[in-house]
C-alpha positions as CSV (number, residue, x, y, z in Angstrom):
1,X,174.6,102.6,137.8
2,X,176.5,100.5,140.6
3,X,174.8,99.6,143.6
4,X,176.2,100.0,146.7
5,X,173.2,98.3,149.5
6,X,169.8,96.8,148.8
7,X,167.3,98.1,151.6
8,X,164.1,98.2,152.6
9,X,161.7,100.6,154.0
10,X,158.1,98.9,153.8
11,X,156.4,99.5,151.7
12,X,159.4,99.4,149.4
13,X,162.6,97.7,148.6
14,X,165.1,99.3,146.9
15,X,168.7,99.8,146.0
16,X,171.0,102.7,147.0
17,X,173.5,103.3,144.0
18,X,176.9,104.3,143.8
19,X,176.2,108.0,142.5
20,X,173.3,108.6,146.1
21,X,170.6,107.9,144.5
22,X,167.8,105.3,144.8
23,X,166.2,102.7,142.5
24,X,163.2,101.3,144.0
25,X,163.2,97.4,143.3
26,X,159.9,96.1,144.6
27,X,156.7,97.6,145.9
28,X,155.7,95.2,149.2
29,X,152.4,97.4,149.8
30,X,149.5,95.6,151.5
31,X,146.9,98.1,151.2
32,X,147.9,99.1,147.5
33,X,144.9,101.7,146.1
34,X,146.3,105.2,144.4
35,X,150.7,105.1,145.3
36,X,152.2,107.8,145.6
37,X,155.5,106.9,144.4
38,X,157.7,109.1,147.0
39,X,160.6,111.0,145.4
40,X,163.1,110.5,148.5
41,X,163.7,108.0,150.8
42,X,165.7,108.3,153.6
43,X,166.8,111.8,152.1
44,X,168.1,110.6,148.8
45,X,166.3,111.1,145.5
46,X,164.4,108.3,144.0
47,X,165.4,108.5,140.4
48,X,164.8,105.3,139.2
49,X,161.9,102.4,139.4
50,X,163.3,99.0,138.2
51,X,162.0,96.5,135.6
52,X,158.7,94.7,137.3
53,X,159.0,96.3,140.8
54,X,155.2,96.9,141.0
55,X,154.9,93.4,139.5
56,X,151.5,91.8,140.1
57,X,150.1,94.2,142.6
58,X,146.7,93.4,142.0
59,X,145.6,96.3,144.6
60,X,147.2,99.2,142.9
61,X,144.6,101.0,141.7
62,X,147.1,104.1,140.2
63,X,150.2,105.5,140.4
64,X,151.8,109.2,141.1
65,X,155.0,109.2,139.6
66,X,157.5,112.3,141.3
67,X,159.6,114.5,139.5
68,X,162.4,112.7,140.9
69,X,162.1,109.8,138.4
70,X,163.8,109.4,135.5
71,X,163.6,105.9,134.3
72,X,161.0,103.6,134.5
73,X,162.3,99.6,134.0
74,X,160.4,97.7,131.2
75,X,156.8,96.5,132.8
76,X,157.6,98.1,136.0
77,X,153.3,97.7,136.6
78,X,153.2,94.2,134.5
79,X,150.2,92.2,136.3
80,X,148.4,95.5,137.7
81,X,145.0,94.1,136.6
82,X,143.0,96.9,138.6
83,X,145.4,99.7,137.8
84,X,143.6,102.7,135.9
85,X,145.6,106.0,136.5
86,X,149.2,106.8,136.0
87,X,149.8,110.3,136.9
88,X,153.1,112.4,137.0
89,X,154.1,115.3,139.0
90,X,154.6,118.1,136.2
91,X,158.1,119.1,137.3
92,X,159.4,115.7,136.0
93,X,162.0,116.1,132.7
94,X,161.9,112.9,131.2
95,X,157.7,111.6,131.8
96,X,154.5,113.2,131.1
97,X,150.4,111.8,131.8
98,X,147.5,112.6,130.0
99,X,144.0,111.5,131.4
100,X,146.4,109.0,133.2
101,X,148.2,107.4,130.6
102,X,152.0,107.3,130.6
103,X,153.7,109.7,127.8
104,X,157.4,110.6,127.2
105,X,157.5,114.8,128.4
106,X,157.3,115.9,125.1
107,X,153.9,113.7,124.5
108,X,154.9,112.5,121.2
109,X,155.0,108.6,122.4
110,X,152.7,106.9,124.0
111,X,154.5,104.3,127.0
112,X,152.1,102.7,128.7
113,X,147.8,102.6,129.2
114,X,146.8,101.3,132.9
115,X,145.4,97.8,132.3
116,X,142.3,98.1,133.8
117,X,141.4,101.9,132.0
118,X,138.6,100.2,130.0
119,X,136.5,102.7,128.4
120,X,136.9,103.5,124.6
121,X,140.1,105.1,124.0
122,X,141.2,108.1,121.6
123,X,144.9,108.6,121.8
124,X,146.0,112.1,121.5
125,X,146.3,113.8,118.5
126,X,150.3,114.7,118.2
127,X,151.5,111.5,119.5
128,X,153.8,110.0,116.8
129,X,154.6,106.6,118.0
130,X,153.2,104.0,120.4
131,X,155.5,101.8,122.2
132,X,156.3,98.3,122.7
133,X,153.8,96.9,125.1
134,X,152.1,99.9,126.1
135,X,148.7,98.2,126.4
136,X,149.8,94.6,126.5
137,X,146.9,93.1,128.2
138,X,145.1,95.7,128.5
139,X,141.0,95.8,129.2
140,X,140.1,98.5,126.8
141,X,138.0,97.1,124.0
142,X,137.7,100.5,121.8
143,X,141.0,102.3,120.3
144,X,140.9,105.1,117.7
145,X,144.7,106.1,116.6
146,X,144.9,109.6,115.1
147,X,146.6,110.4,112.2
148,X,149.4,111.9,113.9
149,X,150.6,108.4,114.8
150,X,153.3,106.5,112.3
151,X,154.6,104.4,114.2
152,X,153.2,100.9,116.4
153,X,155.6,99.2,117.7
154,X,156.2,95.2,117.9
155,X,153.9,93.6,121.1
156,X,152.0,97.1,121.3
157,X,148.4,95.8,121.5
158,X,149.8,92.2,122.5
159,X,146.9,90.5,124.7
160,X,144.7,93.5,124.5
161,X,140.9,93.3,124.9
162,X,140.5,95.2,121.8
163,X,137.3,94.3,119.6
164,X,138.0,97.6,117.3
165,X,140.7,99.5,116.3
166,X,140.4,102.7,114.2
167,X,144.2,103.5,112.6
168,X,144.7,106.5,111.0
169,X,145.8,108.1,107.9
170,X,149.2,108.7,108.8
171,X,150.6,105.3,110.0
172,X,153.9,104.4,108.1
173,X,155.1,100.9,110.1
174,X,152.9,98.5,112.2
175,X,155.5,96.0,113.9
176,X,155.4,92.3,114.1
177,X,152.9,90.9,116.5
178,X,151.7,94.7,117.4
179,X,148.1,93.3,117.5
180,X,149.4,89.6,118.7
181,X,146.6,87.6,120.7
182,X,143.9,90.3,120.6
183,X,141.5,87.2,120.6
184,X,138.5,89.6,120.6
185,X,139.9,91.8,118.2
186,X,137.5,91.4,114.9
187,X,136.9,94.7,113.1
188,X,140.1,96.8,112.4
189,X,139.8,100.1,110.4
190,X,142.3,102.2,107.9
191,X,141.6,105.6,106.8
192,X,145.0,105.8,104.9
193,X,147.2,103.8,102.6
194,X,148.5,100.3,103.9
195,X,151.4,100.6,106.3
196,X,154.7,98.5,106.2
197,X,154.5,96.0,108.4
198,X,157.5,94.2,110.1
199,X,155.7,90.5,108.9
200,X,152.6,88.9,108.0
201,X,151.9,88.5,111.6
202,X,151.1,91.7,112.6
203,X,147.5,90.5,113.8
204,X,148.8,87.1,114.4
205,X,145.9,84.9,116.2
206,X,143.4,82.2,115.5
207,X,140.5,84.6,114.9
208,X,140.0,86.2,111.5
209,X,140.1,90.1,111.3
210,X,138.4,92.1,109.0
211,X,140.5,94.7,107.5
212,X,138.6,97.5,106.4
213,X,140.0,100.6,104.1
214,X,138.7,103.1,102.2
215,X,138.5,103.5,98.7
216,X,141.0,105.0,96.5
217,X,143.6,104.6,99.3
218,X,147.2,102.7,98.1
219,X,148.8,99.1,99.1
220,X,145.9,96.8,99.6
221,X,145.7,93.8,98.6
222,X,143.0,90.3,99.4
223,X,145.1,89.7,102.8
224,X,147.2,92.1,105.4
C-alpha cells in the first residue's frame, strides 16, 4: 500500500496510506503496561501494525489488538521481555487469541506466545501448524504440542527457555533450526513416528538433547 504522510500522535507514529487507512509504525509509549491498540486515529481505520513497531518496549506488559487490524508486520512485539497477554477484539476477520496467545481467526496456527507468558504451556488441541518465530525467545520452560499439530516451522522455538517439549503424534515436518539455541532445552518427547525434518539441525546447539520415543513407533534411528 502507498503511503501518502508519516505522522505522529504520541503515543504513536504511523503512516497514512494511499487507500485512508493507517499503519502504525512505532509505538513511543512511556508508561507502556496493557495497550490498547486503538482502531482509528484521527478518524481513519487502523488496519495495519508494521514490522517491529512495538520493538523493544520493555514496559508493555499486553496488547489489545482491534478489529480494525488486519496485518501484523513480522516481530511487530520483538524485544517485549515483560509482555504476557495478546488479546483481540472478537470482531476482527483475520486474528484470533486464546488465553492470550496470538492465533490466525480460524485457530488452526499458532503466531505468536508473549515472551514473558512463562508458565507450562499446552497449545490447543486443533491447531495444525506453529509459525516461524512464534516463541522465539520466549520465557516458557514447559511446552506440550497436541497431536493436532503437523507442522513447526523453521526458528519456531528459536532462543526459547524451553527445558521440555512434549510433541505429538501427529507432527509430519519440524523445520530447520525450529528448536535453534534452546540452551536449556534437555529432554524432548515423541509420542508418534519421527517427523521429516528440514536438516540435521533442527535442535541445533551446543547442549545434547535427549530424544525420547515410544516403542513400536516408525523412523528412529541412534541420532535425530
Amino acid at each position: 500500500t502507498a503511503t501518502i504522510s508519516v505522522e505522529v500522535i504520541p503515543p504513536y507514529w504511523y503512516t497514512v496510506n494511499a487507500d485512508n487507512t493507517v499503519t502504525i509504525t512505532s509505538y513511543i509509549g512511556s508508561t507502556g503496561g496493557f495497550v490498547i491498540i486503538p482502531d482509528t486515529i484521527e478518524g481513519l481505520p487502523v488496519t495495519q501494525l508494521a514490522d517491529r513497531s512495538f520493538d523493544r518496549q520493555t514496559s508493555v506488559t499486553g496488547v489489545q489488538v482491534p478489529a480494525s487490524v488486519t496485518s501484523i508486520g513480522t516481530q511487530a512485539f520483538f524485544g517485549c521481555d515483560n509482555m504476557t497477554s495478546i488479546t483481540v477484539d472478537a470482531l476482527n476477520s483475520v486474528y484470533s487469541s486464546i488465553d492470550g496467545v496470538l492465533f490466525t481467526k480460524d485457530q488452526t496456527t499458532l503466531l505468536l506466545y508473549p515472551k514473558d507468558k512463562t508458565a507450562p504451556y499446552t497449545v490447543p488441541d486443533g491447531t495444525l501448524r506453529i509459525e516461524n518465530r512464534a516463541f522465539f525467545q520466549c520465557h516458557v520452560s514447559e511446552v506440550t504440542i497436541p497431536d493436532s499439530v503437523t507442522h513447526i516451522v523453521e526458528w519456531a522455538f528459536g532462543g526459547c527457555s524451553l527445558a521440555r517439549v512434549t510433541i505429538g503424534s501427529g507432527i509430519e515436518m519440524i523445520e530447520s533450526y525450529a528448536f535453534t539455541q534452546c540452551y536449556s532445552l534437555t529432554d524432548v518427547y515423541f509420542t508418534g513416528d519421527a517427523p521429516e525434518t528440514g536438516s540435521p539441525r533442527v535442535f541445533d546447539g551446543p547442549n545434547e538433547r535427549i530424544i525420547y520415543y515410544i516403542d513400536g513407533t516408525a523412523g528412529w534411528g541412534p541420532t535425530f
